[in-house]
C-alpha positions as CSV (number, residue, x, y, z in Angstrom):
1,X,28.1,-14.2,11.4
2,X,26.8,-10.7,11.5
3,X,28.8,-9.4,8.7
4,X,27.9,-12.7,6.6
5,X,24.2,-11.6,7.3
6,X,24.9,-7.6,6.3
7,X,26.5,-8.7,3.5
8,X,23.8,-11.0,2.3
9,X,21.6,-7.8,2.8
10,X,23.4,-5.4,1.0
11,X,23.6,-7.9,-2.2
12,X,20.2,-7.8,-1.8
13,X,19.7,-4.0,-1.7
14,X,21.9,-3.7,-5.2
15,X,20.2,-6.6,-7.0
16,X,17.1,-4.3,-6.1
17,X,19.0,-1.2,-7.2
18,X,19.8,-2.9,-10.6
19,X,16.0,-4.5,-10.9
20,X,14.3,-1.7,-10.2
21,X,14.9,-0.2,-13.8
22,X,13.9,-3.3,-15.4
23,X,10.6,-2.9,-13.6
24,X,10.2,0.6,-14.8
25,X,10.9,-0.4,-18.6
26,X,8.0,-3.3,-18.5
27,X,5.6,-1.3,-16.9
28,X,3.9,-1.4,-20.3
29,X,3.2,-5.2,-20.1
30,X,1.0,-6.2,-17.0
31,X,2.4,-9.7,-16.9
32,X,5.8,-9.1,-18.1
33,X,6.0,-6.2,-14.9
34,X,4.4,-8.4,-12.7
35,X,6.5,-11.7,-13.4
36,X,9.5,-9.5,-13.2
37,X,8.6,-8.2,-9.3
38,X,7.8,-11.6,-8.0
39,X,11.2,-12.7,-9.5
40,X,13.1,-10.1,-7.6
41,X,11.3,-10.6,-4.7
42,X,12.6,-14.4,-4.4
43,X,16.1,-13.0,-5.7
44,X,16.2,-10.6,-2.6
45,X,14.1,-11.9,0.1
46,X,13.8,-15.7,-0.9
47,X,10.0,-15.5,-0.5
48,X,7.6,-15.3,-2.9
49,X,5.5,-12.0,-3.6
50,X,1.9,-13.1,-3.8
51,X,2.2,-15.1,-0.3
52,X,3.7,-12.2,1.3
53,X,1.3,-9.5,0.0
54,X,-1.7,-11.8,1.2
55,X,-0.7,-11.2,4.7
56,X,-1.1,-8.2,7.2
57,X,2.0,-5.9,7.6
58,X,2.7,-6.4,10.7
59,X,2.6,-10.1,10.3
60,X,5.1,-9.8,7.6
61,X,7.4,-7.4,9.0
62,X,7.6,-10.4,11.7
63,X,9.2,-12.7,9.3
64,X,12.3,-10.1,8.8
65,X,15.0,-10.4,11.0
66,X,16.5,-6.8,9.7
67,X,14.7,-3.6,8.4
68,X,16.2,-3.4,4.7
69,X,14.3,-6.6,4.5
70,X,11.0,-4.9,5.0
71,X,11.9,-1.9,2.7
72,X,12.9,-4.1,0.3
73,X,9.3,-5.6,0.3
74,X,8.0,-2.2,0.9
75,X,9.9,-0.9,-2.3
76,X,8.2,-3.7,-5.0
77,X,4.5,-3.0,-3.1
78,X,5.2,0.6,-4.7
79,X,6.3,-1.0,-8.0
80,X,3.5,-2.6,-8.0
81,X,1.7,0.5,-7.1
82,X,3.2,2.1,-10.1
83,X,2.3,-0.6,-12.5
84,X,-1.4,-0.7,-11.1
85,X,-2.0,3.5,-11.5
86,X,0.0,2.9,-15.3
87,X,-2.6,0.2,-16.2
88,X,-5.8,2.6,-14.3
89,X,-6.5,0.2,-11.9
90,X,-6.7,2.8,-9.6
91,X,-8.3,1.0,-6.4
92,X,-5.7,-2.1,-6.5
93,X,-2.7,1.2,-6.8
94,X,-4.5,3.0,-3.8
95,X,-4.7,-0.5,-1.6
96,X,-0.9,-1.3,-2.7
97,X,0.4,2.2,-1.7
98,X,-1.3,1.9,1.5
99,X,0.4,-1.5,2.0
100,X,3.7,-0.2,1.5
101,X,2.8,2.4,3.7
102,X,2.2,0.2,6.5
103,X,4.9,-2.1,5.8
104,X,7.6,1.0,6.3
105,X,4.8,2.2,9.6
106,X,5.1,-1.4,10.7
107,X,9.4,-1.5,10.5
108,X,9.9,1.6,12.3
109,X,7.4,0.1,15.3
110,X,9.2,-3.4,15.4
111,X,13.1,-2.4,14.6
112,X,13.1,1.3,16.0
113,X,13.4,4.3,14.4
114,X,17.3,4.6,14.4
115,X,17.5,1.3,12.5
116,X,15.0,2.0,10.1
117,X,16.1,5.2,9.0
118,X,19.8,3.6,8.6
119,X,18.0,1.3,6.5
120,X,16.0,3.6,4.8
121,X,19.5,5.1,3.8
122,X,21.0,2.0,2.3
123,X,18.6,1.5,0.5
124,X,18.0,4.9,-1.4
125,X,22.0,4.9,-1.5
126,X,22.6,1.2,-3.1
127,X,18.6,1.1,-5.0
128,X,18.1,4.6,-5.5
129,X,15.5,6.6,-4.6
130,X,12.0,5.8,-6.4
131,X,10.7,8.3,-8.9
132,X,7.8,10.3,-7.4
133,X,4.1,8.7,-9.0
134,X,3.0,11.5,-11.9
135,X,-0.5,12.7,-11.3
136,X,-3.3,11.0,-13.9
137,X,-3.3,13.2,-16.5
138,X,0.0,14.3,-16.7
């Protein structure tokens, strides 16, 4: 059952890794971005995105039985992020950045460090690792 579960997770990870460009080319269309991370988000996690960002991260990181889950989740927040800053809604990027902050904070407190960081390593390794935010202005 455990490698049932891992595989599960890594099919996950690379249907991230090969969403996570599509995101990146619709970041000109609000909707079109924004349709396209709530789709992944019940592709990977089976959950829908709006009822899971409504919650505290903490809360959230409770529903995840592994941490690739929550850097999954943590990973479309900064999407979302990125779509936000692109469109100058600069408060709803800042709020969403500080989400995924606390949704990566919030994994390393409930799995452990060790486990986190492994996950933090499949997933730059099977999603890639996401492109550092450009200043405004640049």
């Amino acid at each position: 059952m455990p490698s049932l579960r891992h595989a599960f997770l890594l099919t996950a990870v690379r249907e991230l890794g090969r969403s996570v460009p599509d995101i990146a080319r619709t970041r000109g269309s609000w909707d079109a971005c924004l349709e396209r991370i709530r789709e992944v988000c019940i592709t990977t996690l089976g959950m829908e995105y709006d009822t899971l960002a409504r919650f505290d991260a903490r809360s959230v990181v409770g529903l995840f039985a592994h941490p690739e889950q929550a850097r999954i989740l943590a990973r479309l927040v900064d999407e979302r992020a990125r779509l936000c800053e692109a469109h100058g809604r600069y408060a709803d990027a800042l709020a969403d950045s500080v989400y995924a902050g606390q949704l990566l904070m919030c994994s390393r407190a409930r799995f452990g460090l060790p486990r986190d960081a492994r996950a933090a390593d499949v997933l730059e390794r099977e999603a890639g690792a996401p492109s550092p935010l450009p200043f405004a202005g640049e």
